[in-house]
N, C-alpha and C positions, 0 to 999 in steps of 0.2 A: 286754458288753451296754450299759453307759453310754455307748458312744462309736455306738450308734446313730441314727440321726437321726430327728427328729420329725416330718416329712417328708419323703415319699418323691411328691413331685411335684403329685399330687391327693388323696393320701393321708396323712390325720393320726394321728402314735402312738394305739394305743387301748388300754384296760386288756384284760387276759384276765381270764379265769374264773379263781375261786379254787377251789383251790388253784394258783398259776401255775405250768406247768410250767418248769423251770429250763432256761433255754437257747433262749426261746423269747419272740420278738414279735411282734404286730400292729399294722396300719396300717388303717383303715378310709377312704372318701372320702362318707360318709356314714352317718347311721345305720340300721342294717338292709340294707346294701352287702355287699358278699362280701369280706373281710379279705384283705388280704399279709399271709401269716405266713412269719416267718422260723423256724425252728428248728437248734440248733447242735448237735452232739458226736453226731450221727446213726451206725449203722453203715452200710460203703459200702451203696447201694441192689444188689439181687439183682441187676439188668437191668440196670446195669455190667460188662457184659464187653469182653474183649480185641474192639476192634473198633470198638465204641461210637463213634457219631458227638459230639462235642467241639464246642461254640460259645465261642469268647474274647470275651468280654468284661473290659474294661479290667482287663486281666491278669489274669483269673481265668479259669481252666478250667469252665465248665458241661456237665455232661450233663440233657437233657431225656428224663426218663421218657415213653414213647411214653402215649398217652391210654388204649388199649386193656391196658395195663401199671397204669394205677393203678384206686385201689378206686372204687366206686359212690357213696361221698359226696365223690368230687372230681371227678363229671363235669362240665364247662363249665368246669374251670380248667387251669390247666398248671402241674408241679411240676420244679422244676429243681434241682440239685447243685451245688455247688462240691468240686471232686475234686481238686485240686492241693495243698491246704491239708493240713495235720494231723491238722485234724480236718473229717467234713465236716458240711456248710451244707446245709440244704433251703428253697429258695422256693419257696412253691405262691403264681400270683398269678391273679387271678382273671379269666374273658374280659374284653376292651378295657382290660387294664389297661394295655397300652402301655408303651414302654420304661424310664422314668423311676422304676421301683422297683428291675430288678435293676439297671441302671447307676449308680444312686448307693448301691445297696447293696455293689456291685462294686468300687465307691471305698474305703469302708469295710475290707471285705475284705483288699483288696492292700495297708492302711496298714495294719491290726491282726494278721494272721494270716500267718505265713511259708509262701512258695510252698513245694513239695516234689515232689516225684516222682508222678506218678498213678500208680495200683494196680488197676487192672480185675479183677474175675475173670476165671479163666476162661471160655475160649469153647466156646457151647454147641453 
């Protein structure tokens, strides 16, 4: 988590709520804005299965959970995966957040975390 950046484009690290959860950051681009959060050591998401459509980004594998797939307090954002890793990565970034949080997050990633094999579930 120290090897995060403090910007993520137009977004500046922000504290969380206490108790902080471990494995987990935010970026706001204002205050009362809708946070990039990152959180780490996640189980794979259910709606990864064999088949799963895959976005690379600077070398990291992403899966995006489809809109109609996440819950009711993240409608208007999009939640993404990093699936190639160890362990995985969840970015939920908020509408027009634009490319500039997972690609330099993506950065991050492929220096600190070893690629590995993706693991789908089963298909449904």
């Amino acid at each position: 988590m120290d090897a995060l950046p403090q910007r993520l484009g137009d977004y500046q690290r922000a504290a969380l709520e206490q108790p902080e959860p471990v494995g987990a950051a935010a970026w706001r681009s204002g205050r009362g804005a809708d946070p990039v959060v990152l959180r780490c050591g996640l189980d794979r998401p259910g709606e990864f299965v064999v088949g799963s459509p895959i976005q690379v980004v600077d070398r990291v594998q992403w899966f995006q959970v489809r809109s109609d797939q996440q819950s009711a307090g993240d409608a208007g954002r999009s939640t993404w995966y990093a699936v190639d890793r160890g362990v995985y990565v969840a970015l939920t970034l908020p509408t027009g957040s634009g490319p500039a949080p997972i690609q330099r997050l993506s950065e991050v990633i492929a220096q600190r975390i070893p690629a590995g094999p993706i693991s789908p579930g089963p298909a449904r």
